[in-house]
C-alpha positions in Angstrom: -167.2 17.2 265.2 -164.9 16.7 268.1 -161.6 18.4 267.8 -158.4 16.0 267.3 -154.7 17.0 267.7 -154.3 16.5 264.2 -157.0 19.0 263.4 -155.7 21.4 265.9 -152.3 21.5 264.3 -154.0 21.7 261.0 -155.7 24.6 261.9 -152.9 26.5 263.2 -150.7 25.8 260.2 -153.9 27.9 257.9 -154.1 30.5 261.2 -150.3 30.8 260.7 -150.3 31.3 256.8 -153.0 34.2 257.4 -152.1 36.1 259.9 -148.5 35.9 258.2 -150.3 37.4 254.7 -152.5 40.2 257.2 -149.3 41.1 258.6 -148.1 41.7 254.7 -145.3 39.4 255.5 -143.7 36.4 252.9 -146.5 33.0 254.0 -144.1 31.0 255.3 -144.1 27.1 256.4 -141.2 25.6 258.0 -140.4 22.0 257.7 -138.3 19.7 258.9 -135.4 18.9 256.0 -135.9 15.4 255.1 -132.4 14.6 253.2 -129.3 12.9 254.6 -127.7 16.2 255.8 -130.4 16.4 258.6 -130.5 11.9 259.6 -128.6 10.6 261.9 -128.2 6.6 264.1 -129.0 6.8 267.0 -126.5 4.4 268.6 -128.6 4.1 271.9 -132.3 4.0 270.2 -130.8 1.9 267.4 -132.7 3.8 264.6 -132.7 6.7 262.3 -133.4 9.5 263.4 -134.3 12.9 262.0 -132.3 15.9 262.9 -133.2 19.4 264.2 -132.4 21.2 260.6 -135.8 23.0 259.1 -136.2 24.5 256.0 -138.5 27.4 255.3 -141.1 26.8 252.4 -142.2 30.7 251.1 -144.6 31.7 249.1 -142.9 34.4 247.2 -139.9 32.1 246.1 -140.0 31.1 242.8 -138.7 27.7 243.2 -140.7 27.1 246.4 -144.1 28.2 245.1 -145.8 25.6 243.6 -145.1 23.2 246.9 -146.2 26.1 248.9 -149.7 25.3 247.2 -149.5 22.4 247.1 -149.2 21.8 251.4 -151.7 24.4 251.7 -153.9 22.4 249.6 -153.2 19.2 251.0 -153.7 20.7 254.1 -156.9 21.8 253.2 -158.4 18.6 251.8 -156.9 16.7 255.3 -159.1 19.2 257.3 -162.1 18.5 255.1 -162.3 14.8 255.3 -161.3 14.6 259.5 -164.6 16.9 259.7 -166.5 15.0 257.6 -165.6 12.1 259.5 -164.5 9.9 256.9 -160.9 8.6 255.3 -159.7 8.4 251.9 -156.9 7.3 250.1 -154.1 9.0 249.1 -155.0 8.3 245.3 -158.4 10.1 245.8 -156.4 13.0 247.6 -154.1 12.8 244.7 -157.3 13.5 242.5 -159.2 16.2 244.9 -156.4 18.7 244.9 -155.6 18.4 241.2 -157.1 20.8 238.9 -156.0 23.6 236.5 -155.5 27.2 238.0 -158.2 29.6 236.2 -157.1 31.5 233.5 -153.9 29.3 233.1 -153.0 26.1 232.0 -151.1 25.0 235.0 -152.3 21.7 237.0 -151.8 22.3 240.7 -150.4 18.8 240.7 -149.6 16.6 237.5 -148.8 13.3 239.4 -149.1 11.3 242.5 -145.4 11.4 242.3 -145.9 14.8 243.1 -148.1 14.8 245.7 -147.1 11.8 248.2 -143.9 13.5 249.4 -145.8 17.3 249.7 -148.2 14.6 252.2 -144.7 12.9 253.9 -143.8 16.6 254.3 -146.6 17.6 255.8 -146.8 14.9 258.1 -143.1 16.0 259.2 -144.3 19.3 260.1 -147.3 18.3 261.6 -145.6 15.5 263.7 -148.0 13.1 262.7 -149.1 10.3 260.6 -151.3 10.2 257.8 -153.4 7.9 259.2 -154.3 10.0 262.0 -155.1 12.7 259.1 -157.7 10.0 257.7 -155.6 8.9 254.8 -155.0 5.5 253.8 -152.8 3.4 251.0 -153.8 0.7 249.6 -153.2 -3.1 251.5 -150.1 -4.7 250.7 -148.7 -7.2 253.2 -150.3 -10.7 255.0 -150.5 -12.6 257.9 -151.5 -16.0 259.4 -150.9 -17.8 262.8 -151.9 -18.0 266.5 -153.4 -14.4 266.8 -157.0 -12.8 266.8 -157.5 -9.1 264.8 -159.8 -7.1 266.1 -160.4 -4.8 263.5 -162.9 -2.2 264.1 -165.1 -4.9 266.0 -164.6 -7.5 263.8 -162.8 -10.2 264.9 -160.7 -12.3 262.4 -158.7 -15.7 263.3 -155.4 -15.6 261.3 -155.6 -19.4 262.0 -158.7 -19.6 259.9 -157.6 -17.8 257.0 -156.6 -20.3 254.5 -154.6 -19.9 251.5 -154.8 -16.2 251.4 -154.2 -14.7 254.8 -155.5 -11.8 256.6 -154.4 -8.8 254.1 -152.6 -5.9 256.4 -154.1 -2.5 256.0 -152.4 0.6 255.8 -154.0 1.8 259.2 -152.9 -0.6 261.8 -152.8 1.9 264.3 -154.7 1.1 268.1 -158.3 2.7 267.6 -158.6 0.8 264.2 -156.6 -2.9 264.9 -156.6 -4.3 268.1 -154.1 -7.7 269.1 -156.4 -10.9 270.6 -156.0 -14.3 271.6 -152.0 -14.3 270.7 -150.2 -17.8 271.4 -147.0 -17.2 268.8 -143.4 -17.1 269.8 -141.8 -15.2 267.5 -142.8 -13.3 264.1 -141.2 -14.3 260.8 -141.4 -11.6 258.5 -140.6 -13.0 255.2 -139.6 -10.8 252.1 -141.4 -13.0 249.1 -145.1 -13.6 248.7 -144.3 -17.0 246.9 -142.1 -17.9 249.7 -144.9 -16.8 252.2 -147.0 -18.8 250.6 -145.0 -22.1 250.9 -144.7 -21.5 254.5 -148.6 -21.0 254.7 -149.5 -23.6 252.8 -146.5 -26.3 254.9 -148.6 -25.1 258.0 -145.0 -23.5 259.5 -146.6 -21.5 261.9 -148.4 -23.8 263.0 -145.6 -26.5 263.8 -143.3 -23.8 264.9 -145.8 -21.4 266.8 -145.5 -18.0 265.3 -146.7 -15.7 263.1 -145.6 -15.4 259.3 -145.9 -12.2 257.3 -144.9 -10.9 254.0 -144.6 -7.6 253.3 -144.2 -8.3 249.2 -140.3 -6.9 248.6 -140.4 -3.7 250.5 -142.6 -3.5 252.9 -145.4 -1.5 253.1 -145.6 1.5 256.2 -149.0 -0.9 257.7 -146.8 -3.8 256.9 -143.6 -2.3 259.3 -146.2 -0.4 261.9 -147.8 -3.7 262.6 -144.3 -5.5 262.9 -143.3 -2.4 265.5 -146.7 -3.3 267.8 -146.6 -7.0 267.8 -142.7 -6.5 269.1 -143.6 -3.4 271.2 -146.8 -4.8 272.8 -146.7 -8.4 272.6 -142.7 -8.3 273.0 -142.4 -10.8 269.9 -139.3 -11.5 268.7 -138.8 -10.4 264.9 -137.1 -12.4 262.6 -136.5 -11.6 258.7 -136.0 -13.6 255.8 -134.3 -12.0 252.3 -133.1 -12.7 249.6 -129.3 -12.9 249.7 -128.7 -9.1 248.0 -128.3 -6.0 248.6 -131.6 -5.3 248.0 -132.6 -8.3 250.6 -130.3 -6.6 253.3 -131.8 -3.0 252.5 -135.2 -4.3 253.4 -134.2 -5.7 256.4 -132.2 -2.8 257.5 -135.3 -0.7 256.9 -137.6 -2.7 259.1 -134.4 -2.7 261.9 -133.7 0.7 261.6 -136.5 2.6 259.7 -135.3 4.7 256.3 -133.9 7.9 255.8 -137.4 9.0 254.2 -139.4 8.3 256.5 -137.0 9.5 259.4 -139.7 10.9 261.4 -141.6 8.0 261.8 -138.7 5.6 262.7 -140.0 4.8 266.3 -143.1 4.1 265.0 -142.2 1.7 261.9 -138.5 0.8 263.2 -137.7 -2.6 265.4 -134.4 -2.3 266.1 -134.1 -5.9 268.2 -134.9 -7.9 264.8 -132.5 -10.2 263.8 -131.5 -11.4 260.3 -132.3 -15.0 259.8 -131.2 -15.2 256.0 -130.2 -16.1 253.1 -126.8 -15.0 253.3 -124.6 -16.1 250.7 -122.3 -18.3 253.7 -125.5 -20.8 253.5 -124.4 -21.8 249.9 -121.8 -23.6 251.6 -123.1 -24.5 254.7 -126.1 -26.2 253.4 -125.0 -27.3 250.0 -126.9 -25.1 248.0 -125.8 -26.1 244.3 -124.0 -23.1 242.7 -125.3 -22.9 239.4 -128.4 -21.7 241.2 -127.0 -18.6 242.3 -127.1 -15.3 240.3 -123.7 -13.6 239.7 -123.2 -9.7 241.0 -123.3 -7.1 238.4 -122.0 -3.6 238.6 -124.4 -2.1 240.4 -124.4 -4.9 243.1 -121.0 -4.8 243.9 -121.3 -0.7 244.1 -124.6 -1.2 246.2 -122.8 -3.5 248.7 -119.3 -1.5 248.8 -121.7 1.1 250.4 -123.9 -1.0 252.8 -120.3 -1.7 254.3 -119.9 2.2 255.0 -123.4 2.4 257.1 -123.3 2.2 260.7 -125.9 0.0 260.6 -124.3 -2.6 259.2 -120.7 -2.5 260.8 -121.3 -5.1 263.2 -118.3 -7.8 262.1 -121.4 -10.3 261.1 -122.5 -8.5 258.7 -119.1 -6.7 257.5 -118.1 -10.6 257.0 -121.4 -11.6 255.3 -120.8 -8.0 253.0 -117.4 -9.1 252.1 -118.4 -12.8 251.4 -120.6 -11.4 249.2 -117.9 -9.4 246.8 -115.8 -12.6 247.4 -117.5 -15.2 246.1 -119.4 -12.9 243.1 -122.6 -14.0 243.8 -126.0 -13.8 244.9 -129.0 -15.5 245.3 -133.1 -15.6 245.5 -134.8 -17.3 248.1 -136.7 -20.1 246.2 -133.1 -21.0 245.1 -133.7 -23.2 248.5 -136.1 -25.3 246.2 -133.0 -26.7 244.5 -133.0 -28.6 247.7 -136.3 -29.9 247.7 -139.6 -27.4 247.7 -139.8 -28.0 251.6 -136.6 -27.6 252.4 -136.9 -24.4 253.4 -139.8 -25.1 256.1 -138.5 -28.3 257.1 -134.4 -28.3 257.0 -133.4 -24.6 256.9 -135.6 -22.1 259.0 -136.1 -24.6 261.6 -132.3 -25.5 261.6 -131.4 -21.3 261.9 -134.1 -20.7 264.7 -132.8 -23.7 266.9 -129.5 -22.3 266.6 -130.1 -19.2 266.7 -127.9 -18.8 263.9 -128.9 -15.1 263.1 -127.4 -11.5 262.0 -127.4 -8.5 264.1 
């Protein structure tokens, strides 16, 4: 089997643990600390970026020692399946490394809850991603418009894919999805599936040229990867379409800027020239949405956005005005509230209106 980075580094980390336990010394594992003490936005990269703080995972701590296990396991069952050749999900991994310690009755792991951030942590450490360690999650996300996938040889049309769209896998990275035959303009990366859906189903990428993707509410890792190549390599433009909450705007940010989680990865599933292309709660007004259709803030809105305004992020006076509107006026609002207008309003009056303007956020 041919040897990989990712198997290299792999190997080292089990060399490391071994020669630490010959030497009679604590097994030790550093990692890189993953919390909000160690992020920091970069102004000049416009993304979130991990520091240089590391924490030290030990075997003979108490409170470390299941984890330690755990990545050594994880670890383990990564090396197995890149020699092997094959890839697995991060369920099935889940499943592999689970499994009660003789003579006890202690599970090694008792969730995937547990497991999928010992795997995040190990990709930190390892500098990599875990589909370069043959793991996948499970699709979530869709396409259609002017562009050709070649996926692992096969060539799909995204022109041709009717209703349903090409579904985006979790590994979208170069030796497994290759861009084709790409006419679009710009990529529209839309927040709801139903709202997707009316888009597809108008044809808006194909009267407006570009490519249309959901990433169904938060978007999938795949979802923002593939975003990050079509801007990176086809130099798209991004555009992204919420819901008029904080929740709406925490998306976007996180396809913008990348999250604090995921830190590590930022440059890989961050965009930092998208723009915000709505809702915002100023279009109520603007374009005579009807009131009774919007949704009135509760507690933990108002909270939610009182610390949006604090992020660096989002300090640009667009969006500090848009943030304040917001508290204002006591409101938010759902996307298909635009179908109080007519159920092709939005692909006909209000997307098309905002892109020949160019009336977006920062």
């Amino acid at each position: 089997m041919k040897e990989t980075p990712q198997k290299d580094r792999l190997k080292k980390l089990g060399n490391n643990v071994v020669g630490q336990v010959d030497k009679k010394k604590n097994p030790d594992i550093e990692l890189p600390i993953r919390t909000l003490s160690n992020i920091y936005f970069d102004e000049k990269t416009g993304l979130v970026k991990l520091g240089s703080k590391v924490s030290h995972r030990t075997y003979m701590n108490v409170a470390h020692t299941r984890k330690f296990m755990q990545t050594l396991l994880i670890a383990a069952e990564c090396k197995k399946i890149i020699d092997q050749g094959v890839s697995t999900s991060i369920r099935d991994l889940y499943y592999a490394i689970k499994h009660t310690i003789e003579g006890t009755k202690e599970n090694t792991v008792e969730g995937q809850e547990e497991s999928d951030p010992v795997l995040e942590d190990l990709e930190a450490a390892l500098n990599t991603l875990r589909e370069k360690l043959h793991l996948k999650a499970d699709r979530k996300g869709y396409v259609a418009g002017p562009i050709t996938i070649n996926d692992s040889g096969d060539r799909i049309d995204c022109r041709r894919m009717g209703s349903s769209g090409w579904a985006i896998p979790s590994n979208v990275e170069e030796e497994m999805i290759k861009f084709e035959n790409c006419s679009a303009d710009f990529v529209l990366v839309i927040e709801k599936d139903a709202v997707w859906q009316r888009l597809n189903e108008d044809k808006f990428w194909k009267t407006h040229n570009c490519l249309i993707i959901t990433g169904k509410g938060q978007p999938a890792r795949g979802c923002r990867r593939m975003v990050n190549r079509l801007n990176k390599e086809l130099k798209l433009p991004i555009y992204v379409l919420t819901d008029a909450d904080p929740w709406g705007y925490y998306i976007y940010s996180v396809i913008k800027q990348g999250s604090i989680n995921l830190s590590f990865l930022s440059d890989r599933l961050g965009t930092p020239s998208a723009k915000f292309i709505g809702l915002t709660t100023q279009d109520v007004d603007q374009f005579n949405i009807p009131k009774n259709v919007t949704i009135k803030l509760n507690q933990g809105d108002v909270k939610r956005t009182g610390e949006m305004q604090k992020y660096v992020w989002f300090k640009p006076k667009e969006w500090q005005h848009e943030l304040n509107n917001m508290i204002k006026v006591g409101y938010k609002l759902e996307l298909e509230a635009l179908s109080a207008k007519g159920i092709k309003f939005i692909s006909e009056k209000y997307l098309p209106e905002k892109i020949q303007k160019k009336d977006f956020l920062p």
